[in-house]
C-alpha positions in Angstrom: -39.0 -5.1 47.8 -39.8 -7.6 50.3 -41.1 -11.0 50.9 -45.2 -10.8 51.5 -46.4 -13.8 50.1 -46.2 -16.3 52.5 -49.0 -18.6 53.3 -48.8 -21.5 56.1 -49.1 -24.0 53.9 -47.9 -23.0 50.5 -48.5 -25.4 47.6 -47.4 -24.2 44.0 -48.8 -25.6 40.8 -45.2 -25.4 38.5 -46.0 -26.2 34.5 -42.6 -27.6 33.1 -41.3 -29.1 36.4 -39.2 -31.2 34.9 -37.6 -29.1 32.0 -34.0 -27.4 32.2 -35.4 -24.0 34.6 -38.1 -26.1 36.1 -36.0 -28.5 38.3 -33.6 -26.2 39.3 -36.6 -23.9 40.1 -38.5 -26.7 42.0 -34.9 -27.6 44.0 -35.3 -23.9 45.0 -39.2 -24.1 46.3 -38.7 -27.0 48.2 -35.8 -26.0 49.9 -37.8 -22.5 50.4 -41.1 -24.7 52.4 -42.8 -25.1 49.3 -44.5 -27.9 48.1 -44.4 -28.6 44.6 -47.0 -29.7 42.6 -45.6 -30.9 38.8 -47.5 -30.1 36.2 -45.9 -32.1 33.1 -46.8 -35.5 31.0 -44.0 -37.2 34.1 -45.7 -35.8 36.7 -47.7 -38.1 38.9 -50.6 -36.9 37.3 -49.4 -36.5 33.7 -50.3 -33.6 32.1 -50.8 -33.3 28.3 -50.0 -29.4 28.3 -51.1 -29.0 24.5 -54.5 -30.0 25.5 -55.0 -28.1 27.9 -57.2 -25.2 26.5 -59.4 -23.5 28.1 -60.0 -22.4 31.7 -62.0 -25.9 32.7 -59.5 -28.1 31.6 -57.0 -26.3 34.7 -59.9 -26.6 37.1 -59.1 -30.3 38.4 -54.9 -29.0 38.7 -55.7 -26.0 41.1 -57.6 -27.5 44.1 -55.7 -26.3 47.1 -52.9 -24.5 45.2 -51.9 -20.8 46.6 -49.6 -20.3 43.5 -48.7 -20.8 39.8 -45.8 -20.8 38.0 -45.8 -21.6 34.1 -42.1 -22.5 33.3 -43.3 -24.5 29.7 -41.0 -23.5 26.5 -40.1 -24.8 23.5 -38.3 -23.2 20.6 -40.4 -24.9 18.2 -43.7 -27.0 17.7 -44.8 -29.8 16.5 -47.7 -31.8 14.7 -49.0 -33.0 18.3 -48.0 -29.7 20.3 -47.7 -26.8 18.1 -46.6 -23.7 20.1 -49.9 -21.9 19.5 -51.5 -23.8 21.9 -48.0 -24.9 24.3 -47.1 -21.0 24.4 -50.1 -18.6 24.0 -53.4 -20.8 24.3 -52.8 -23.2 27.2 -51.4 -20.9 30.0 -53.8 -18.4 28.7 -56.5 -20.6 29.7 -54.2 -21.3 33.3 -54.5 -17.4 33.5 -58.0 -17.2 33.3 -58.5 -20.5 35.9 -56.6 -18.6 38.4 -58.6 -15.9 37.9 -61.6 -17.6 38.6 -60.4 -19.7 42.0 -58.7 -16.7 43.2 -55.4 -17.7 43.0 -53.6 -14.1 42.7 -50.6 -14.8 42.4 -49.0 -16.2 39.1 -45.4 -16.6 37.3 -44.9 -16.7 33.6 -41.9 -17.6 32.2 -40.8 -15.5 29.2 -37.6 -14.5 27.8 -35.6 -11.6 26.8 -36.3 -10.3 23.0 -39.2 -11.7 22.3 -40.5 -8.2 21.6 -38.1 -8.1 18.7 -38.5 -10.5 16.5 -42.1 -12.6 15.0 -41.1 -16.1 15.5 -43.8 -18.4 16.5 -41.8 -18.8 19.7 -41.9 -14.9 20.3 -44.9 -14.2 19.0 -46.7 -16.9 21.3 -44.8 -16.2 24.1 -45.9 -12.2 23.8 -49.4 -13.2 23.7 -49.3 -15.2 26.6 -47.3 -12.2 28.3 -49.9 -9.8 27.3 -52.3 -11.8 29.0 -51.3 -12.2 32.0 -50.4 -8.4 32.0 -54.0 -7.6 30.9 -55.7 -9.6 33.7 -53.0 -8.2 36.5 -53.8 -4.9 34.9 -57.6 -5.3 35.7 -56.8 -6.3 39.0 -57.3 -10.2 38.8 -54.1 -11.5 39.0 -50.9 -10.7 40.7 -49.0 -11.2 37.9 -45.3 -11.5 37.4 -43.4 -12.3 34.1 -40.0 -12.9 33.8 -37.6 -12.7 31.0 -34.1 -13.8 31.0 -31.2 -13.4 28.7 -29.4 -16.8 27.5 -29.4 -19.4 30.5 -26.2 -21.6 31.2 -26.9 -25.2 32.9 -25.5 -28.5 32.7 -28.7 -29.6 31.5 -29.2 -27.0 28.9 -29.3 -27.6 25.1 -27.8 -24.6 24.1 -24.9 -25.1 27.5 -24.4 -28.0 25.7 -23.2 -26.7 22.6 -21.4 -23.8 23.9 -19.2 -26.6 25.5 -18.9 -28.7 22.5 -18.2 -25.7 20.8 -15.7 -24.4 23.3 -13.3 -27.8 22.5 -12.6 -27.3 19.1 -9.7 -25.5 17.7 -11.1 -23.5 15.1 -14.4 -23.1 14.5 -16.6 -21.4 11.8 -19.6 -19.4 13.2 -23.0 -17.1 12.0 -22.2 -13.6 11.6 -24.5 -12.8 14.6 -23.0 -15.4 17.1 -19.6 -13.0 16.2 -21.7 -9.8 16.6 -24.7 -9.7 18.8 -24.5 -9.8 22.7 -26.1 -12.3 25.2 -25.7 -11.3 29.4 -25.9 -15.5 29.9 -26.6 -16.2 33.5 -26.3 -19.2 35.4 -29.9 -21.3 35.8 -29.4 -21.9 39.7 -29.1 -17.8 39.5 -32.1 -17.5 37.8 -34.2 -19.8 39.9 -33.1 -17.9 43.1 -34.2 -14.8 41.8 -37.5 -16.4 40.4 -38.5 -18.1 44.0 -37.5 -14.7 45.3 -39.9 -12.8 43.0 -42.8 -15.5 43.2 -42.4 -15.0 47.3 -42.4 -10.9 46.8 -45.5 -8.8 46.0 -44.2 -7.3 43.2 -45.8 -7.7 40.0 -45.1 -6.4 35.9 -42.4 -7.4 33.9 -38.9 -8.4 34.9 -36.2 -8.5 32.8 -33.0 -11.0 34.1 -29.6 -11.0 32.8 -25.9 -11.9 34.2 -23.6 -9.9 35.2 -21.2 -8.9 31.4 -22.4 -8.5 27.9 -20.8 -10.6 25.4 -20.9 -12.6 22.1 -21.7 -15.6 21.6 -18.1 -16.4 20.2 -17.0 -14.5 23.5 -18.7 -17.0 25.6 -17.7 -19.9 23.6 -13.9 -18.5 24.0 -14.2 -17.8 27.4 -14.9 -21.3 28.1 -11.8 -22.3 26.3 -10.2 -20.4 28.3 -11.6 -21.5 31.2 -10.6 -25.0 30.2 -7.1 -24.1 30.4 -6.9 -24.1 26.4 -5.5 -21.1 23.9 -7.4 -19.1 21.6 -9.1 -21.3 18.8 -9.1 -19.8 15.1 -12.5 -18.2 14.4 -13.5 -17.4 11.0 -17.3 -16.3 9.7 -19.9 -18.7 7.9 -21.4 -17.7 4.7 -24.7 -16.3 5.6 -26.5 -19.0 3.1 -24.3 -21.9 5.2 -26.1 -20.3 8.6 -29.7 -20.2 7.1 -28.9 -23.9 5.9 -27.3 -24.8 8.9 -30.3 -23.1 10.9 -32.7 -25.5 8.6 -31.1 -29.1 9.0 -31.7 -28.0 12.9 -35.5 -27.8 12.0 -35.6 -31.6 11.4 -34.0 -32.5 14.6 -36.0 -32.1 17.4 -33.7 -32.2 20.2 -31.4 -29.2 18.4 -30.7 -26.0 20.0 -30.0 -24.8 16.6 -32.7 -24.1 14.2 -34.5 -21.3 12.3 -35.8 -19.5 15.4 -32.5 -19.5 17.2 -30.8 -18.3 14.0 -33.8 -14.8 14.1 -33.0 -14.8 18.1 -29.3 -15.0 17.6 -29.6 -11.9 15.2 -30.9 -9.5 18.0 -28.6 -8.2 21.1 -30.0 -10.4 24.3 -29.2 -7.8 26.8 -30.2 -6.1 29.8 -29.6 -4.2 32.8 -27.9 -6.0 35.1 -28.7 -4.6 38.2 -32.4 -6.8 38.6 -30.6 -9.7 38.8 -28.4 -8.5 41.9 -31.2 -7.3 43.3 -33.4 -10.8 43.4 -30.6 -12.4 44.4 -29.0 -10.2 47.1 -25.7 -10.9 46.2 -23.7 -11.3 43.4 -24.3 -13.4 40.5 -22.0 -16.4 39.2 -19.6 -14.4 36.8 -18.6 -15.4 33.5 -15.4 -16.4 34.3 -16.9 -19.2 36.5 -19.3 -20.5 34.3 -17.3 -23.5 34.0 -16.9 -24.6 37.2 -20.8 -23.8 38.1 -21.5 -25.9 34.8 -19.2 -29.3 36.0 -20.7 -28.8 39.5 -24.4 -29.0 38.0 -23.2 -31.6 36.0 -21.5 -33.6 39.0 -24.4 -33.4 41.5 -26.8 -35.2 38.9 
C-alpha cells in the first residue's frame, strides 16, 4: 500500500468538518498540505446537509476540489434532518456529483456493525455504503469506506460518559455494556489512518479498530483504574430499566444514550486489528493510555 494520490495542489471537500472525527481529521489534512474545504452549516459557506439531495445541489461545493470525504453522522434524526436524507440520500447525491466532475476519489465514513442490526442509523448508513461501493464497482469512483469500532476523544459524546461513568463507585449497567465487546480506538488514531487511506490508492471497505477487545464495563473500569481509583461495585440493570433508560435518551438530543445505541450496544463491535497498524505504521494508543491521550485532547482545546 502506498501513497499515489498526490496532486500539486490538493483541495478536499470534508462534510462534517467540524464534528467529533471531522476536526481531528481536518488537523491531520492540513498538517499533510491539504487544504480544507468545510462543508457544514459553520462553514464559511454554510451548508444545510439535509437539503442537499440530489447531484445538482453538490455541483456549486466541488469546483476545483481533487477530493471528498463525507465524515456526517448522527445516531438519530430529527423533524428538520431525518437521517434518511443526512445518512443515505444526501451523500448519495455527493456520490453521484463526483461522478459526474470526475472527482475519483471519495471517503465515506461508516462504522463498524452496521451490517448487523436495522436501525435507521445502520440501515442509512448501509445504503449510502452500497453506493459508493456500486459506483467504485463500475469504475466511477475510487471509492473508500471506512468503519471504525467505538472512537475515544475528549470531544466525544460517548468519551464523555465513559468518563463520567468511570468516577462513580458503583454503578448499575445494560446487560450488553457487561457482555459485548468494543476494540475503542483513539480519534487522532483514526484520523491518521483515514488521511493515510484518502492519500493511498486503495479502494473497498476498511474496517478500523484499536488494539484489545473489551466490554464496555471493561473500558469504563480501565479508566478507573487509570485514574488511580479501585474497582467500583458493578451490578446488572433490569433489561426493562435499559430499554427505558435507552428511551428518556430519545428525547434528549445531545444523548449518547438512546434506542439505537442500546441495538448497537447489543452486538460485539470488533475487528481485526492488524488494519489499523497498518494505516498508521506504528502502533496504536493502547487502552491503558486512553486517559492520558483523552486529558491531552482535552488540554490542547
Amino acid at each position: 500500500m502506498t501513497d499515489t494520490f498526490a496532486p500539486p495542489v490538493r483541495i478536499v471537500l470534508l462534510c462534517g468538518a467540524h464534528g467529533f472525527i471531522g476536526q481531528a481529521l481536518a488537523q491531520r489534512l492540513e498538517g499533510s498540505g491539504w487544504h480544507v474545504r468545510a462543508a457544514s452549516r459553520r462553514s464559511e459557506r454554510p451548508l444545510d446537509y439535509a437539503r442537499m439531495r440530489t447531484a445538482d445541489d453538490w455541483l456549486p461545493h466541488l469546483q476545483e476540489v481533487h477530493a471528498v470525504v463525507n465524515a456526517v453522522g448522527h445516531l438519530r434524526g430529527g423533524a428538520q434532518a431525518p437521517l434518511e436524507r443526512i445518512h443515505a440520500e444526501a451523500p448519495m447525491a455527493l456520490f453521484d456529483a463526483c461522478a459526474r466532475l470526475g472527482i475519483r476519489r471519495v471517503m465515506q465514513l461508516s462504522a463498524l456493525g452496521v451490517d448487523g442490526n436495522d436501525t435507521a442509523y445502520a440501515r442509512t448508513k448501509r445504503a449510502a455504503d452500497r453506493h459508493l461501493q456500486a459506483l467504485t464497482a463500475a469504475g466511477q469512483l475510487d471509492g473508500v469506506i471506512v468503519r471504525p469500532s467505538i472512537v475515544i476523544g475528549a470531544d466525544g459524546a460517548s468519551t464523555q460518559l465513559f468518563m463520567r461513568l468511570s468516577l462513580l463507585p458503583m454503578l448499575a449497567l445494560p446487560h450488553p455494556m457487561l457482555r459485548r465487546h468494543i476494540q475503542p480506538l483513539a480519534v487522532d488514531d483514526l484520523a491518521d489512518a483515514m488521511r493515510r487511506l484518502l492519500e493511498s490508492s486503495h479502494t473497498g471497505l476498511v474496517e478500523l479498530g484499536g488494539p484489545e477487545r473489551l466490554s464496555m464495563a471493561g473500558l469504563i473500569a480501565s479508566l478507573r483504574q487509570q485514574r488511580g481509583l479501585g474497582p467500583a461495585r458493578v451490578g446488572t440493570l433490569p433489561d426493562w430499566l435499559s430499554r427505558a433508560s435507552a428511551r428518556l435518551g430519545d428525547a434528549v438530543p445531545v444523548s449518547p444514550w438512546c434506542s439505537a445505541s442500546l441495538v448497537l450496544a447489543s452486538h460485539d463491535n470488533c475487528c481485526d486489528p492488524a488494519p489499523l497498524r497498518t494505516w498508521l505504521r506504528r502502533e496504536p494508543v493502547a487502552i491503558e493510555e486512553l486517559l492520558r491521550h483523552i486529558e491531552a485532547d482535552a488540554a490542547v482545546e
